[in-house]
N, C-alpha and C positions, 0 to 999 in steps of 0.2 A: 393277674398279670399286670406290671409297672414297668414302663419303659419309660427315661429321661432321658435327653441328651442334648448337652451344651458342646461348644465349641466357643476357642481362644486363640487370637494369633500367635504363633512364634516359630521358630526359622526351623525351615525345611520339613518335610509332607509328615515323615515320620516323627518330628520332633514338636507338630503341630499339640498342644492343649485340649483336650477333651473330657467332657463329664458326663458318663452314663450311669443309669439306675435302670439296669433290666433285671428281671422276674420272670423266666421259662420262655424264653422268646426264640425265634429258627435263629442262628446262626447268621444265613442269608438278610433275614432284617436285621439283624444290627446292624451286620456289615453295609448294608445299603445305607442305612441311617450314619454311618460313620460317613459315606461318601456325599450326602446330601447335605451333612453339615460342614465337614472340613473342607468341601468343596473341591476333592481328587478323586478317582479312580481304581478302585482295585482291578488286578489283574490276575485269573487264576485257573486252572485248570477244576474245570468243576468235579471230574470224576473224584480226585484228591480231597477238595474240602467239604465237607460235610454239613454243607448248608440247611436241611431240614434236621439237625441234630439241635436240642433246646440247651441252651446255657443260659448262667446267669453272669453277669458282671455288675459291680458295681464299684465306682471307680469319680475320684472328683480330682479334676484341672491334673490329670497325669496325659503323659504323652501318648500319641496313637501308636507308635509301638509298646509301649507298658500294657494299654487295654488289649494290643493282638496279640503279647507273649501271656495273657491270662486265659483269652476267647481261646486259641490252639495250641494252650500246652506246651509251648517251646517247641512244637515238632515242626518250626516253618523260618526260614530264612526268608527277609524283607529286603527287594531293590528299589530304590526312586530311579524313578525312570519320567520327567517332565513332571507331569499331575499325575502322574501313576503311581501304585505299591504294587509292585509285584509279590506273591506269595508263592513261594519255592520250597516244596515239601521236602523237607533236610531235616527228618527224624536224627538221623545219626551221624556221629565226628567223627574225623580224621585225625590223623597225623602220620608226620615224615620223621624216618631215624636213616641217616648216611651212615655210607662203610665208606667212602672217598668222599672226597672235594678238595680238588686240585687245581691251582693256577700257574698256568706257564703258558709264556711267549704271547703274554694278551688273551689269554680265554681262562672260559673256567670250566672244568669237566666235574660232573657232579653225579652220583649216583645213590641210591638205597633204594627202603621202600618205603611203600604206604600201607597203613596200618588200622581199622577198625579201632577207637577208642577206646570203646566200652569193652569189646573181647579180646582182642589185638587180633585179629584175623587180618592177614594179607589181602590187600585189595587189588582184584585182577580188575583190567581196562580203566585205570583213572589217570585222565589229563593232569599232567604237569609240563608245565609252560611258565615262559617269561615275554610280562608283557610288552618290556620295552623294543626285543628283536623280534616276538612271533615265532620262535622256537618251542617247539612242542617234541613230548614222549609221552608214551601212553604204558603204564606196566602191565609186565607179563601174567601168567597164570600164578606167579608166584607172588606179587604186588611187587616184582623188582623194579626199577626205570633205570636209565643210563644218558643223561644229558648234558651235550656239550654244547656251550654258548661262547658264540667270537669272539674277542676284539673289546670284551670287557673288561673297563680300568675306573671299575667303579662299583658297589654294593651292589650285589645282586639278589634281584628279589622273585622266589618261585611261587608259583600258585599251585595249588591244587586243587582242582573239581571232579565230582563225581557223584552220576544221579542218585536221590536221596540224602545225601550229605551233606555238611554245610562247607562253605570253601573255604579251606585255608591257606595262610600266607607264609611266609619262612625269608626272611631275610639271611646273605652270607655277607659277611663285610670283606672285601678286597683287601690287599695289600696297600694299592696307590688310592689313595682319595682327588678327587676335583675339583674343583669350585663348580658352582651355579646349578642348574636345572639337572635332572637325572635325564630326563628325555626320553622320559616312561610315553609310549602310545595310552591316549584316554579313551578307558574301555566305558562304555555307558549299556544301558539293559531298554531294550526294546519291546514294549509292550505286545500281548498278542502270541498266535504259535507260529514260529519259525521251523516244525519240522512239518509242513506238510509237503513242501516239493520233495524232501527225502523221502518219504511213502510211498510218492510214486512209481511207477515203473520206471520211466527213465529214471528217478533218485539213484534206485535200488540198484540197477544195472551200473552207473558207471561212476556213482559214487563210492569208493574204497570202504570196508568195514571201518578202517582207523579212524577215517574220514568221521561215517556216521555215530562212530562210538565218541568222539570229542566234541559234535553239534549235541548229541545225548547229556552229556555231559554241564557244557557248558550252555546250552538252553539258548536265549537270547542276550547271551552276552556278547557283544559288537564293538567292533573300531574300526576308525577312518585312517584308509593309508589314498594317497596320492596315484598308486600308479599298482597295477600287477601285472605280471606277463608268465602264462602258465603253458606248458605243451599238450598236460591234461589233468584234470583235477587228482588231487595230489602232487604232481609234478610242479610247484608253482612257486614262484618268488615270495612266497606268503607259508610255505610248505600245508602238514596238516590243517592248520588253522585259517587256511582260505577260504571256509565257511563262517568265520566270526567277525568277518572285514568287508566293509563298505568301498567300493574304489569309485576313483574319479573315472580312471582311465583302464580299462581289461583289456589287456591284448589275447587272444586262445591261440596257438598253432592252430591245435585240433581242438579242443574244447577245454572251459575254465568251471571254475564253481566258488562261488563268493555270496558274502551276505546280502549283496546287494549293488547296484550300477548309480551312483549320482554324475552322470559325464556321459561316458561314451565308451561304447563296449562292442567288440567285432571278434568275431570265432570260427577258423576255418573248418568247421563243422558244426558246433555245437555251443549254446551258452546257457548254464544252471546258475541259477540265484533264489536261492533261499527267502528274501524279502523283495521291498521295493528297487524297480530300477526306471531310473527319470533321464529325459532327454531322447538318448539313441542308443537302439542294438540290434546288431546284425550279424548273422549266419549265412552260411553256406547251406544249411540243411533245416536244422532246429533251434527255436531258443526255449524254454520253461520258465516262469517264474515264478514263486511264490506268494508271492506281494502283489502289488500297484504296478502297473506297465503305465508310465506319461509321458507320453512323447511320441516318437517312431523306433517302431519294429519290424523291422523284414527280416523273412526267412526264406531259404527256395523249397523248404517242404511245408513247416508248420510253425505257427507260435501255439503256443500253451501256457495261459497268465490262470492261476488260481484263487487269484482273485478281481479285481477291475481294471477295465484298460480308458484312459484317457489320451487319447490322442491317433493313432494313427498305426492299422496294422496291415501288411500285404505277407500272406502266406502262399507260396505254387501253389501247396495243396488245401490246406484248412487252417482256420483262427477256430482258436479255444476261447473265451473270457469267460470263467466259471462267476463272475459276478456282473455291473453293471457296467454296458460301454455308454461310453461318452464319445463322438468321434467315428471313424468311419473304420470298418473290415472289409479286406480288398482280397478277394480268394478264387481259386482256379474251381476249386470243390466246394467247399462246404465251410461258412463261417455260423460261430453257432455264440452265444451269449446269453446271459439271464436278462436282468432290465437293460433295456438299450433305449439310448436318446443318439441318434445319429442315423449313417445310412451304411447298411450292408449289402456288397454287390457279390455277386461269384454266378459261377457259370451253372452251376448244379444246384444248391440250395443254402439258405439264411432259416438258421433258428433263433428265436428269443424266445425262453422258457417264462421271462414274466412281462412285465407290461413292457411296451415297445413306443418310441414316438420320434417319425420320420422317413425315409425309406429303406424298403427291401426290393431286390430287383434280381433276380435267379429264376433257371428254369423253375423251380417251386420255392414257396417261403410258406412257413411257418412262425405266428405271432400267437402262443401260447397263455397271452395275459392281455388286458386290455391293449388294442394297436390303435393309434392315430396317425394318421400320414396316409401315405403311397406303396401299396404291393403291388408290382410290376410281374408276375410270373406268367410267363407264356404258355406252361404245364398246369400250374394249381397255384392256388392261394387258401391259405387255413388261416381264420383269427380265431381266438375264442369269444373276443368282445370286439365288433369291427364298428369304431367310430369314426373310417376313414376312408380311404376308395380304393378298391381292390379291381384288377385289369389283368384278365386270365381266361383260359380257358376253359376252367372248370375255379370258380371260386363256391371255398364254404365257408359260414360261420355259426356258433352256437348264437351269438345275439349282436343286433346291427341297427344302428342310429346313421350308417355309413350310405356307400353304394357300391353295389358290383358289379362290375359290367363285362360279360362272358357269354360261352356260349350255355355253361348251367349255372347260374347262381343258386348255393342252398344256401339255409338260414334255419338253423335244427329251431328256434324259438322265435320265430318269426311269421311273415307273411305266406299262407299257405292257403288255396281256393280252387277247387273243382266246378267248372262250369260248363252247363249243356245249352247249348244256342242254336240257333237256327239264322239263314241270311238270305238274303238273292241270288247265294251262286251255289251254293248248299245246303239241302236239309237239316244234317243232322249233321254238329263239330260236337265234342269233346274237350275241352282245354282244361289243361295241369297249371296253376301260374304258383311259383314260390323266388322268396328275396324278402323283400320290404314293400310296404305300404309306395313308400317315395318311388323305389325302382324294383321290379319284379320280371323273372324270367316266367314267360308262357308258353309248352310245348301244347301240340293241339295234332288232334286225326279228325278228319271228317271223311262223312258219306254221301251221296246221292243215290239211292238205289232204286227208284221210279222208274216201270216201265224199259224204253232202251236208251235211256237216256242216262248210264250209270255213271258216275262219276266220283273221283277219292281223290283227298287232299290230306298232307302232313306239312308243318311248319313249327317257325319258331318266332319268338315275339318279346317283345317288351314291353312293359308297362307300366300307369303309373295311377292310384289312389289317392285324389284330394276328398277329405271327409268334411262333408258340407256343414251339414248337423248331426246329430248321433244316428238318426235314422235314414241319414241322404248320404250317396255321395259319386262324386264325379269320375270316373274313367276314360285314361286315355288308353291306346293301346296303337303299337304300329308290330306287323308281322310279316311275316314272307312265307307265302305257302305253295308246294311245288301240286300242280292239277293230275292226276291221271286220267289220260282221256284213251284209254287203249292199248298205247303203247309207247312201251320207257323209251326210245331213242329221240323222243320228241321235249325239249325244253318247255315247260308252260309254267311259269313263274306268278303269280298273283301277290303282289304289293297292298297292303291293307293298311289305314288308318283308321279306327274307330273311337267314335266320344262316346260315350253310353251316360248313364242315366240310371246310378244304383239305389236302390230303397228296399231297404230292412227290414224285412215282417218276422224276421226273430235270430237268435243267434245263429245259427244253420239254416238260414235263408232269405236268399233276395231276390229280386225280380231288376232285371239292367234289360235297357231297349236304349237306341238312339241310329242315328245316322253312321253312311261312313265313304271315305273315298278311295277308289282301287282305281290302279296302275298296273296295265296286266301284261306282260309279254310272252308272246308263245309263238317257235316258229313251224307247228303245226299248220299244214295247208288244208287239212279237208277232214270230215269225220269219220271215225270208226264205226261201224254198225257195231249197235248196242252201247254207246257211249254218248256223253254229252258233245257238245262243240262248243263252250264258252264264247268265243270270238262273234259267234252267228246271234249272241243276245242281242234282243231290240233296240234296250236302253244305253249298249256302248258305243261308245265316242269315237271316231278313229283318229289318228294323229297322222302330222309328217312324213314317221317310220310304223311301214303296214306291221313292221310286224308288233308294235304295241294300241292299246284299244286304254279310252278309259269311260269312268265312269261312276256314280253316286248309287249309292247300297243303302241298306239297313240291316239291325243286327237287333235280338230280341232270344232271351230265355232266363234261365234261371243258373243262381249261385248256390250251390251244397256244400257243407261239412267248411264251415271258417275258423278254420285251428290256425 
């Protein structure tokens, strides 16, 4: 196998100089190789080209379309589109035969058909359009069309496209000629696919077939008009071809459909765009877009951007960003995004399917990808990688360098410890502590069961793990544990702080003792036969208010199973 390749300057992408020597190579590397040396971009639908297919070329100082018309066979149409080649699978041509073309009173009324080259087969659903008005027909099952264009006093020029095909042109010459510009609109080709808002459900519902049959067609071919004003897609000062136009300004009665929004755009219902739309747009109900949303978007039901939003979205009910937001989502229900660097608020819940960085604040959030910042949920908090602080009432994460502060923090690959102790006011506790080494949730039961002096406590706790040296290490711990001394209508609260004093005698097991101080309130008067009486111990303190006692403890057992 030999693969060479030079590159040479000279003007424009396809007319660029290039020298390859390949020998059985994919496809896919040349063509990367062609873009790593010319230093542009191909653009292509991969199902189409046939990347793992081996060619050879060999080829010195000819142009990069000469080596693409050798590499695929003539069966692809090239757009420049900036530092892009688009490749447009257009195996087979076209052509137009008229039975009329007529001019009177300033127009021209044009009809025939379209025809398969190679076979002459009549071509049903092919765009034919003139670019300068945005007048479009589409032929029938017979490849007929019937096109009348205004106010033309000047050469008229029709396109023809049609998926698979390559486009053709057809000039008519007018009666009266002009001086100066033709005042053709400039159609240019936008990298990328332009049909995936037409897939959608909403696409499919309130986009017209003609509609979809002329975006099919004509791919990512686009123009910049100044202004539209439609009552509903198809209905629109752009007619069918208000999906191949970029506008400044969209006005929708009820809803519009355009390539794309650079300005400002409002829809008393609804607004569809096929690509990017920058700035402002706003609904009454929904907006879609296909592309890049930058700027602000409100709607009173939903937005839905298919791919990344910068700037600024408020939906009544939910924000969509099927890729990364930049910027904040503002939602009654449910805002949901892939990568997000910003803050998502809503009443109900915040997704980010991949890394997230900043806040989320909803009854529950969900950060699906590494999260840094602030989860705010007053129901639940999920990270998968929580490198931030989560403030909830149940927070979980698979793994946490963070902190979480709830009433249960999990941690599925984190800090996990079973401990049995013993103190001053209880024989025998039980404690569960899971979260992180830094901050950890402790549930805990105890007993007293000596005699008639029986006594049960349950509580909840925090804590915290500084590691001395590998085999030492220091424990804080503060907790609240409610006493049963006989009988529930009685409040007995026990406030705990304890330092302990951890040491390692192997990976599933340690020994912790140390001191501790308790804050106890209970407004229990007297004891129950067969019960303890806390309040009646020796070593408690009384205070101000009879009904708290305090006093200095100790705390002594052992650590199991440290997963």
């Amino acid at each position: 196998m030999l693969l060479v390749c030079t590159y040479a300057n000279a003007q424009g992408v396809l007319q660029k100089s290039i020298t390859i020597n390949a020998s059985q190579q994919r496809l896919g590397t040349v063509l990367h190789l062609m873009e790593q040396r010319g230093n542009f971009t191909f653009s292509y639908n991969s199902n189409l080209v046939p990347k793992d297919s081996l060619v050879n070329l060999h080829i010195a100082n000819q142009s990069v379309k000469s080596a693409l018309d050798q590499l695929l066979s003539n069966r692809f149409e090239y757009r420049e589109a900036q530092n892009f080649i688009i490749l447009r699978y257009a195996p087979s041509r076209l052509t137009l035969t008229t039975d009329k073309v007529m001019n009177e009173d300033h127009s021209y009324h044009i009809s025939g058909f379209i025809i398969n080259e190679q076979n002459g087969q009549k071509l049903a659903n092919a765009s034919v359009y003139d670019r300068r008005t945005l007048q479009s027909a589409l032929t029938d099952q017979n490849g007929y069309f019937d096109i009348k264009l205004k106010n033309e006093v000047q050469p008229i020029t029709l396109t023809i496209s049609k998926e698979n095909y390559r486009d053709t042109t057809v000039t008519f010459l007018s009666d009266v000629t002009i001086n100066g510009t033709s005042g053709d609109n400039e159609f240019t080709y936008l990298p990328g696919d332009l049909s995936r808002l037409d897939q959608t459900g909403l696409g499919r519902f309130f986009i017209s077939t003609k509609q979809q049959i002329q975006a099919v067609n004509l791919g990512g071919l686009i123009t910049r008009q100044p202004f539209q004003a439609s009552i509903v897609p198809g209905l629109s000062s752009h007619g069918s071809l208000s999906g191949q136009v970029v506008n400044k300004v969209s006005l929708n009665l009820a809803g519009g459909y355009n390539a794309g929004v650079n300005g400002a755009e409002v829809g008393g219902v609804f607004n569809l765009d096929r690509g990017d739309v920058t700035f402002f747009q706003m609904a009454t109900v929904f907006n879609e877009v296909g592309g890049t949303m930058s700027g602000i978007q409100l709607a009173g039901a939903f937005n839905h951007v298919l791919s990344g939003v910068k700037g600024f979205q408020f939906g009544g009910g939910f924000n969509f960003a099927e890729g990364r937001l930049n910027g904040v989502q503002l939602a009654i229900g449910l805002n949901r995004s892939k990568q997000m660097e910003g803050v998502q608020a809503s009443v109900a819940m915040n997704i980010a399917t991949g890394d997230a960085e900043g806040g989320q604040i909803a009854l529950g959030n969900i950060a699906q990808g590494k999260f840094s910042g602030v989860q705010f949920g007053p129901l639940f908090n999920y990270a998968r990688n929580l490198r931030g602080v989560q403030f909830g009432l149940i927070n979980i994460s698979d793994t946490s360098s963070g902190a979480s502060i709830g009433l249960i923090n999990l941690v599925r690959h984190g800090y996990h410890r079973i401990v049995i102790n013993t103190n001053e006011t209880v024989d025998a506790n039980l404690l569960y502590k899971t979260g992180t080494a830094m901050l950890h949730n402790i549930v805990l039961v105890g007993a007293d069961l000596s005699g008639n002096k029986k006594l049960y406590e349950g509580g909840l706790g925090f804590g915290n793990q500084i590691n001395v040296f590998k085999w030492l290490a220091l424990n804080t711990e503060i907790s609240t544990r409610y006493l049963y001394q006989g009988d529930t209508k009685y409040t007995n609260l026990l406030n705990r702080l304890d330092v302990g004093i951890n040491i390692k005698l192997g990976r599933s097991l340690s020994i912790i003792g140390g001191p501790s101080y308790n804050y106890y309130y209970s407004d229990q008067k007297q004891a129950i036969n067969g019960y303890a009486y806390v309040k009646d111990e020796s070593n408690h303190h009384s205070t101000s208010n009879t009904y708290f006692t305090r006093w200095l403890g100790w705390t002594a057992g052992i650590t199991l199973f440290n997963y």
